[in-house]
VOGU-3710 file (C-alpha; in Angstrom, 3 decimals, decimal comma):
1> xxxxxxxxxx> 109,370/140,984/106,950  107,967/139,501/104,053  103,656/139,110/103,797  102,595/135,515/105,571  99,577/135,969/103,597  98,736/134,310/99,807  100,528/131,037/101,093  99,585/127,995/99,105  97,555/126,038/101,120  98,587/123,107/101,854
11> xxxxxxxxxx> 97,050/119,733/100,392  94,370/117,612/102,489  93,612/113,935/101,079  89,918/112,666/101,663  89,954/110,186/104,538  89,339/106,298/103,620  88,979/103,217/104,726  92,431/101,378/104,656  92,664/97,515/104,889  95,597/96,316/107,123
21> xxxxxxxxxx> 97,170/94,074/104,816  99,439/94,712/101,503  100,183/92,668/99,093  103,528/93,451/98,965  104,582/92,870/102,623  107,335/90,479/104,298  105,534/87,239/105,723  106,578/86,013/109,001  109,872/83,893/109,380  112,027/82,485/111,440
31> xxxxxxxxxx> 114,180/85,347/111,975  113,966/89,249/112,444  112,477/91,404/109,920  115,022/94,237/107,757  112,926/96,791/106,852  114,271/99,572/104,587  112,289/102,852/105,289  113,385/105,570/102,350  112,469/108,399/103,495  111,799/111,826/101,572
41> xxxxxxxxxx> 115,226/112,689/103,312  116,689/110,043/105,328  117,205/106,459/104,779  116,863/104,680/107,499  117,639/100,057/108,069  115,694/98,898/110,922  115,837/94,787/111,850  113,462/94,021/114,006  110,734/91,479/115,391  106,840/91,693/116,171
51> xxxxxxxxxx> 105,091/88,856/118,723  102,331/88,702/120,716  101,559/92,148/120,608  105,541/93,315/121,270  107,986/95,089/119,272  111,759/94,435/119,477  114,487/96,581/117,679  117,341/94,827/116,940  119,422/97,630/115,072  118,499/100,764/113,832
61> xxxxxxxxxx> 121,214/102,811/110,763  120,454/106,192/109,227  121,883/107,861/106,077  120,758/111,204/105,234  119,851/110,903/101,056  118,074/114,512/100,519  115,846/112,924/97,654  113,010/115,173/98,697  114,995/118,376/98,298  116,339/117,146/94,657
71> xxxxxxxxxx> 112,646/116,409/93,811  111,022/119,653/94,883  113,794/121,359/93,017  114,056/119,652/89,730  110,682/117,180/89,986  112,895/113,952/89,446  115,820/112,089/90,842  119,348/112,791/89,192  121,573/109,997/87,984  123,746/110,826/90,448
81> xxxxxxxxxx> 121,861/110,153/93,276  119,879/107,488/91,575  123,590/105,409/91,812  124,190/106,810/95,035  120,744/105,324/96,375  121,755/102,043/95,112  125,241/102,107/96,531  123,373/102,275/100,027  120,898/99,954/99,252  123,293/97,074/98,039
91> xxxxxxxxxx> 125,612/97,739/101,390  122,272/97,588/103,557  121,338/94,190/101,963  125,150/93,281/102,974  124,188/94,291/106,752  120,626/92,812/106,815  122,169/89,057/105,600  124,679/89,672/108,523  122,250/90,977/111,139  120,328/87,471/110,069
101> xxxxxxxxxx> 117,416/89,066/108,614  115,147/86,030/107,675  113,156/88,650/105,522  113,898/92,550/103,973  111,693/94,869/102,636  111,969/98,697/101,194  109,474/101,407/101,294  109,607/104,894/99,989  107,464/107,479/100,744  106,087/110,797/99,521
111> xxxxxxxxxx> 109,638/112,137/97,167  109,045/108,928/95,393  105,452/108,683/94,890  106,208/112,376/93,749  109,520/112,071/91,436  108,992/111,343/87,426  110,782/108,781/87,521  110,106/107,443/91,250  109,827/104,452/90,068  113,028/103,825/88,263
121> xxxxxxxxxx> 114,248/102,842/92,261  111,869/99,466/92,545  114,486/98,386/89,615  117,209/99,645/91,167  116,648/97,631/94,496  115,505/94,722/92,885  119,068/94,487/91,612  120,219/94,955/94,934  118,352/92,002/96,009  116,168/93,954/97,961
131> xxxxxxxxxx> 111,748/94,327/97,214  110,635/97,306/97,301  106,975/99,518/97,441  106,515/103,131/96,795  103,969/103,462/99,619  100,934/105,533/98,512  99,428/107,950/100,934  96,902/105,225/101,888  99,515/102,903/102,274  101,974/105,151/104,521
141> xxxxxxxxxx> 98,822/106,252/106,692  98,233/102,561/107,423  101,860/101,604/108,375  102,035/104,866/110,151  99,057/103,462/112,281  100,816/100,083/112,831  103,855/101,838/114,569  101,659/103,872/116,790  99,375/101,584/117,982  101,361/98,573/117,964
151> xxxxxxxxxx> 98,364/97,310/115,811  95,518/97,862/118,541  92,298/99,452/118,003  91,669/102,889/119,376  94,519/105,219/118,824  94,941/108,208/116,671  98,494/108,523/115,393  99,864/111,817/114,037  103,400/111,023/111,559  105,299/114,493/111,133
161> xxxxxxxxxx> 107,834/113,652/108,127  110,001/115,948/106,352  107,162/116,510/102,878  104,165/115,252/104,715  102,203/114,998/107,911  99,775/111,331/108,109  96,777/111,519/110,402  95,113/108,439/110,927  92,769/106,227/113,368  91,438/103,043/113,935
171> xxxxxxxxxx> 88,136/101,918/115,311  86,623/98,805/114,892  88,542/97,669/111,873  87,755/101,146/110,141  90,489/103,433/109,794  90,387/106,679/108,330  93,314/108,917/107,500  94,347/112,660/106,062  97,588/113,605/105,101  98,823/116,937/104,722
181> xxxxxxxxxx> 101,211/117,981/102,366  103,351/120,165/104,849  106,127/118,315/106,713  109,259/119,908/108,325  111,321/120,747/105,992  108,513/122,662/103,560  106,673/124,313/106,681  110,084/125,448/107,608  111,208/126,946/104,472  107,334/128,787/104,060
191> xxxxxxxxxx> 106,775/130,153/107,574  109,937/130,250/109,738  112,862/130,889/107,427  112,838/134,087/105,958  110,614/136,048/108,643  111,491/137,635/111,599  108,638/137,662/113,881  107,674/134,654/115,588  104,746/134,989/116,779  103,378/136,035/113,133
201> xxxxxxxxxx> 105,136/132,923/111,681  103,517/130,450/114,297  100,354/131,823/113,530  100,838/131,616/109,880  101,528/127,928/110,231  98,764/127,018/112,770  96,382/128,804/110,242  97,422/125,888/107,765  97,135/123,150/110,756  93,722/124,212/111,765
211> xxxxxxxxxx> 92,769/123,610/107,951  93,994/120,202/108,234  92,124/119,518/111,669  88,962/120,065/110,388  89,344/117,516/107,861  90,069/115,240/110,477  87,294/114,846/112,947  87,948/110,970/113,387  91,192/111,720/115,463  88,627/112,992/118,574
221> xxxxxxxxxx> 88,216/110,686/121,062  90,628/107,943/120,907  92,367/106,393/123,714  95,658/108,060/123,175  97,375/110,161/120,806  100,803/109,061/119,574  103,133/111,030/117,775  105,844/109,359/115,388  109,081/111,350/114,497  108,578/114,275/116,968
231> xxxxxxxxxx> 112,525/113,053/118,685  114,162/115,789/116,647  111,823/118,194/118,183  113,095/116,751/122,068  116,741/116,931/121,170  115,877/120,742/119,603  113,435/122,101/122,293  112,985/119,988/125,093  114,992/118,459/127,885  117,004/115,991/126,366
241> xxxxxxxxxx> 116,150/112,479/127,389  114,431/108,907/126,344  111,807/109,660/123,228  110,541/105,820/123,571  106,727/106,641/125,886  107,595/110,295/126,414  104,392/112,036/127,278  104,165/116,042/126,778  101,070/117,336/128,414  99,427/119,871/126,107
251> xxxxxxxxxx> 100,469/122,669/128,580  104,072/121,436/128,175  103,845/122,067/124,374  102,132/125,482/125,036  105,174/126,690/127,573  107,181/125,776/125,486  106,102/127,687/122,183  105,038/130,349/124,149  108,547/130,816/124,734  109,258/130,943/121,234
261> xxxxxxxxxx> 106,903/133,147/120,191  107,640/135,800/122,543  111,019/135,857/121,976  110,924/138,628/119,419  113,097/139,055/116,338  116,409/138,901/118,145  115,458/135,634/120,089  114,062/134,488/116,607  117,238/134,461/114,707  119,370/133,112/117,523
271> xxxxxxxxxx> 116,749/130,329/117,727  117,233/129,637/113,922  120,858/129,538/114,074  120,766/126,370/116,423  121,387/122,703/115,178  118,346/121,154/113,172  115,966/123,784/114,399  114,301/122,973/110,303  113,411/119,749/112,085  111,885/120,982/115,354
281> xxxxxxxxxx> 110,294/124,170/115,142  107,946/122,943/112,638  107,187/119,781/114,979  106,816/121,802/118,068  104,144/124,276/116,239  102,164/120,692/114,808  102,290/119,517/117,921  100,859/122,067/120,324  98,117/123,247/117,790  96,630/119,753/116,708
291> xxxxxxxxxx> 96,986/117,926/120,369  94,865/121,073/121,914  92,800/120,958/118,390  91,439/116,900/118,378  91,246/117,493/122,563  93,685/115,672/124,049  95,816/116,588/127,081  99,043/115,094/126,142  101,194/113,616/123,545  102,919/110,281/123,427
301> xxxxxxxxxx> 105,834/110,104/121,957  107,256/106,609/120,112  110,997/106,734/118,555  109,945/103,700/116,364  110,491/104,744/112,664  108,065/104,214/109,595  110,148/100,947/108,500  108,832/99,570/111,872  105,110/98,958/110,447  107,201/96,475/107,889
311> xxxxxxx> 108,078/94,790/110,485  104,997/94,255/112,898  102,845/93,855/109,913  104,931/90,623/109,310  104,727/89,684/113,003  100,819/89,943/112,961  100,168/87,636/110,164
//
């Protein structure tokens, strides 16, 4: 098994205030929202509506793009997949004009912020008729927040994405956030993939985690703890079922890792030959530690997406 020790640690921004309003966003119409959310590896067209405090989901499409994987390889996005990303974008501006979208909006998140030529793709949806942002980590903690908390005061929110992981609260009109540079698909590849031993591989990762809860004091003691993309980790580990108000209790999340890590090497690989386990594992481990670490008893679960904050942003105004 190859040493778990000498990892690169992963990256912590500084928490800071972050105003709840952008520039940038979709104002209020008569309509439903179409928000584009690009993720680092899955695009994803959500039309929606925000009123009085409630969310509505309309439709909800997903393509997975991969741009993270092409950017942590080669540091930019090819040509290829630069036309590719605005095939999809021009046929989702099709499908938001027929869903009656009265307003659409794109974001992309970390592989963009982090590609050298990221922002070659605000031209390329502009001439799909579509605006676009390249959130920055501020800006995706904030929106993050808005899908968790339906904009109310008093929640910490915990985002667990494919490059990154945004943890962020709200009291009083002063939220604070950290984001760690270690979603799924890179805690996967430096802790789970090529080792045998479970239990040393959890460990290795909750090492990391426990770095990033320290720099986040301000997620104690908020009314409720909401997770955002853990439904990958339900289908993967858990009993299948609705995502949408799920609550694991933090003994739930500890059963169920236990399990994991005292399966040995034999239950390991089986475990790792299973559909999307990249997705879940990670989740499951982020999950357990940080819940028991900010000292809460359970998790809530939303299956509203990133793109979603678009959308109730635009409602709130």
């Amino acid at each position: 098994m190859a040493p778990l020790i000498g990892l690169i640690p992963c990256v912590i921004a500084v928490f800071v205030l972050i105003p709840l309003a952008h520039a940038q966003s979709p104002r209020q119409g008569s309509g439903p929202v179409c928000a584009i959310d690009m993720g680092s590896n899955t695009f994803r067209r959500i039309v929606g509506s925000f009123q009085n405090g409630t969310y509505v989901q309309r439709t909800i499409e997903k393509k997975t793009m991969g741009v993270g994987d092409e950017v942590a390889q080669h540091g930019r996005i090819s040509e290829k997949k630069l036309a590719e990303i605005g095939a999809l974008l021009s046929a989702f501006k099709v499908s938001c004009v027929k869903d009656g979208a009265a307003r659409i909006a794109a974001i992309g998140t970390a592989a963009f912020r982090d590609a050298a030529n990221g922002a070659t793709v605000i031209g390329i949806a502009a001439k799909a008729g579509i605006p676009m942002e390249i959130a920055t980590e501020k800006r995706e903690s904030e929106l993050a927040y808005l899908v968790g908390s339906l904009g109310r005061d008093g929640y910490a929110v915990i985002d667990h994405g494919s490059r990154s992981i945004e943890l962020v609260s709200k009291d009083a009109g002063s939220p604070r956030f950290a984001v760690v540079s270690l979603g799924y698909r890179i805690a996967y590849e430096r802790f789970f993939a090529a080792h045998t031993d479970p239990a040393a591989a959890v460990a290795a990762y909750r090492d990391h985690l426990r770095l990033a809860a320290s720099k986040a004091p301000f997620m104690k003691g908020k009314t409720k703890l909401v997770g955002l993309e853990f439904g990958e980790m339900i289908d993967g580990l858990f009993e299948p079922g609705e995502v949408e108000g799920r609550v694991l209790t933090l003994q739930q999340l500890r059963d169920r890792l236990s399990q994991v890590t005292s399966s040995g090497p034999s239950g390991f690989t089986l475990l790792k030959q299973t559909k999307d386990v990249d997705r879940a594992l990670p989740r499951l481990v982020a999950a357990e530690f940080l819940t028991g670490a900010f000292g809460y008893a359970s998790l809530e679960l939303t299956d509203r997406e990133l793109g979603t904050g678009l959308i109730i942003e635009a409602g709130a105004k």
